[in-house]
N, C-alpha and C positions, 0 to 999 in steps of 0.2 A: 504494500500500500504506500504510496506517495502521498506525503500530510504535505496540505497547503501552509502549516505555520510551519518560521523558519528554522527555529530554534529544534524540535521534530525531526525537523528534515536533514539536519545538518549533524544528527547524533548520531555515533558510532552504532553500527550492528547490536554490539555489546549492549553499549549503553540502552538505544531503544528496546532490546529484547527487554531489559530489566522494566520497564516500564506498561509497555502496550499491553500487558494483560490487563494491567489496571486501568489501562485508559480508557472511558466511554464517552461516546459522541451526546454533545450537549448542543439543545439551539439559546442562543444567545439572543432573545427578542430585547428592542430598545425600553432602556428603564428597570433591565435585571440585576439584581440584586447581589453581586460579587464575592464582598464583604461591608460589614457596618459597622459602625462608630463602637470601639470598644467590643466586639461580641467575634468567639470563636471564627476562626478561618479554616471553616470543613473542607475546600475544597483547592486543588490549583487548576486554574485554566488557560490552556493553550489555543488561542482565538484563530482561526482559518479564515473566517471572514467578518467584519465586525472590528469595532472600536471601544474601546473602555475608558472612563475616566477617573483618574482618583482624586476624592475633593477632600478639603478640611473646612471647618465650620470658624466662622470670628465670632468673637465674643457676642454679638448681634446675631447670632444665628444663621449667616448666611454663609450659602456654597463658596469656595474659589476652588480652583480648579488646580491641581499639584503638577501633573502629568498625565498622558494617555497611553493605552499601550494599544497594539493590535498585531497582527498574525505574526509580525517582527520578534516577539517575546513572550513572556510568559507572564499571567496575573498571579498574586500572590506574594509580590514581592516580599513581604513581612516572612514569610513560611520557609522564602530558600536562605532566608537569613537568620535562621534558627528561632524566629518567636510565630506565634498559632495567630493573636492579634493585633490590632492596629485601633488609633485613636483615629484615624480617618477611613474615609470611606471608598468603595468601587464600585461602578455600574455602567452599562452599557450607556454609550451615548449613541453610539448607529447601529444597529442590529446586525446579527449574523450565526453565525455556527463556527464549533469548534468540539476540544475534548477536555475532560478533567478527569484526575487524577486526587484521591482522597490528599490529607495533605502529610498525614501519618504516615502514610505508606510512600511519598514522593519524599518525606526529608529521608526517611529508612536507604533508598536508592542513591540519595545524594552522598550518606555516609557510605555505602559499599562503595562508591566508585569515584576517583579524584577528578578524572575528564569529564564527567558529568556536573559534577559540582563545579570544577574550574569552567566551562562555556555555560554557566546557569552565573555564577559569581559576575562573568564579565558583562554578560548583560545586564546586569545588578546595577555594576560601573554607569554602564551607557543611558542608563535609565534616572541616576541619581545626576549625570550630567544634562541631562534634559531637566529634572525637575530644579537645578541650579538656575537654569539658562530661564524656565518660569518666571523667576524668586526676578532676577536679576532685567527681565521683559517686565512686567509688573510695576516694579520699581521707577523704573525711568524711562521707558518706552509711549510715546505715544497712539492712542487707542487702535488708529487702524493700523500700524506697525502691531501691537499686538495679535490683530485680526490675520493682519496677510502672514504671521508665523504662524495661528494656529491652523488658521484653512491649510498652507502648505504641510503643515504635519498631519494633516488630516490624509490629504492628497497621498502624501506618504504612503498611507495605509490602506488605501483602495483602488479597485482595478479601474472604474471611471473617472471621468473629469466631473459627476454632479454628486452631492450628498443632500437629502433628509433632515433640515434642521433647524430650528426653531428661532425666531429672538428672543425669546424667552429662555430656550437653554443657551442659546450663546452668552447673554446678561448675565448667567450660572457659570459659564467657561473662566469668563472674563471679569466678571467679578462687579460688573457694572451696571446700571438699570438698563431697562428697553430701550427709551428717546435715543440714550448715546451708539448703541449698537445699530439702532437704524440709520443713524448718520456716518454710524465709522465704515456700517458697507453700499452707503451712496456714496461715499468718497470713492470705494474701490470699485464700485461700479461706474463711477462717473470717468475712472480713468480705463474702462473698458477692461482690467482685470478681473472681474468676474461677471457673473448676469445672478440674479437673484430676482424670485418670485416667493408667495407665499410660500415655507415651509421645503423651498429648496435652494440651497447652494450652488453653481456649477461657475470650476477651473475656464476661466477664458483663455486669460495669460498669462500662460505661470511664470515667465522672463518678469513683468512689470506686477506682479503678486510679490516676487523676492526681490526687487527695488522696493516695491513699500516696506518691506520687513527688514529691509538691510542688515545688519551684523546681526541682529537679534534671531536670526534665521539662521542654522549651520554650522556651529560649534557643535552638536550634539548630533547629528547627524554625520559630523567628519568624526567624529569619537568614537561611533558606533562602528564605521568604516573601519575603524582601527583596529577597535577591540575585537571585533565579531566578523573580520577581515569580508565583508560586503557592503556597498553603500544599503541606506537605509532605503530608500525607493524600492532597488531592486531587490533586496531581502522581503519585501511585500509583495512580489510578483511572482506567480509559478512557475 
């Protein structure tokens, strides 16, 4: 069997045999439930099609958005890093299908075997470099530069140029009310980088998408290159 996720695909014989009995195919519908705020992580999952987000909560209550993973990696980061859970939370943000793996029996695997655990570790890396490059976009990044690095990570992780997605969960992504996100993607639409309708996204130009996101775009994606010796794009393509 050829797994669409990459991390799957790129595991030794060995190492996959140690696994695939325990792995079952899971659908990934938008708004599933991953992991939650403080509460046991039963499960890891390796996404084939689909996008995840992990959020943490402000003192106010509200979403922001840490990092996303998709068929490039594995969710559960907390779990290959020896803890069950997490003070933040995961959920699909675009729907899809994939497999999981209890999370008992995947650290069990990661102790028998050192390559396993060493290309699970590096994407750990590549993952906490993404969630820096957030921290550090967030910060001093202005909103549609935010915008054109997440839709570009988005793009990252899917086979077409259109996604499924809300201003409402974008204000969730981004951390910001509605009003501003409908103007941060008349901006990008207004320079013909994207087209947006209700309730969809679609990649116009991705060259003038990664001008509005300038530096704040690709640090983490030449990281991933490094560490997990494929660019990030085509690590999400079969």
């Amino acid at each position: 069997m050829i797994y669409g996720n990459f991390i799957l695909r790129n595991l030794s014989a060995r190492d996959l045999e140690a696994l695939v009995k325990y792995l079952d195919p899971i659908d990934l519908p938008r708004g599933f439930q991953l992991a939650n705020y403080g509460e046991p992580i039963s499960y890891v999952c390796f996404p084939e099609i689909g996008v995840s987000s992990t959020v943490a909560k402000t003192p106010q209550d509200r979403e922001i958005e840490l990092g996303i993973i998709g068929r490039e990696g594995v969710i559960g980061v907390p779990v290959l890093l020896g803890n069950f859970s997490s003070p933040h939370a995961t959920y699909m943000q675009l729907p899809g299908h994939g497999h999981r793996i209890a999370s008992d029996r995947f650290r069990a695997a990661m102790e028998e075997s050192r390559s396993l655990k060493a290309i699970l570790l590096r994407f750990v890396h590549s993952f906490l470099i993404q969630v820096g490059g957030t921290a550090v976009a967030n910060g001093t990044a202005v909103l549609e530069a935010r915008l054109a690095r997440w839709l570009l990570m988005v793009h990252d992780r899917q086979d077409g140029d259109s996604f499924e997605i809300t201003h409402e969960f974008l204000s969730v992504m981004l951390g910001v009310g509605r009003p501003r996100v409908t103007v941060a993607l008349q901006i990008l639409e207004g320079r013909q980088a994207i087209r947006s309708k209700r309730g969809i996204v679609m990649i116009a130009n991705r060259s003038e998408l990664e001008r509005f996101a300038g530096g704040w775009y690709g640090t983490a994606e030449r990281e991933f290159l490094r560490v997990m010796g494929s660019q990030l794009s085509r690590a999400a393509k079969r």
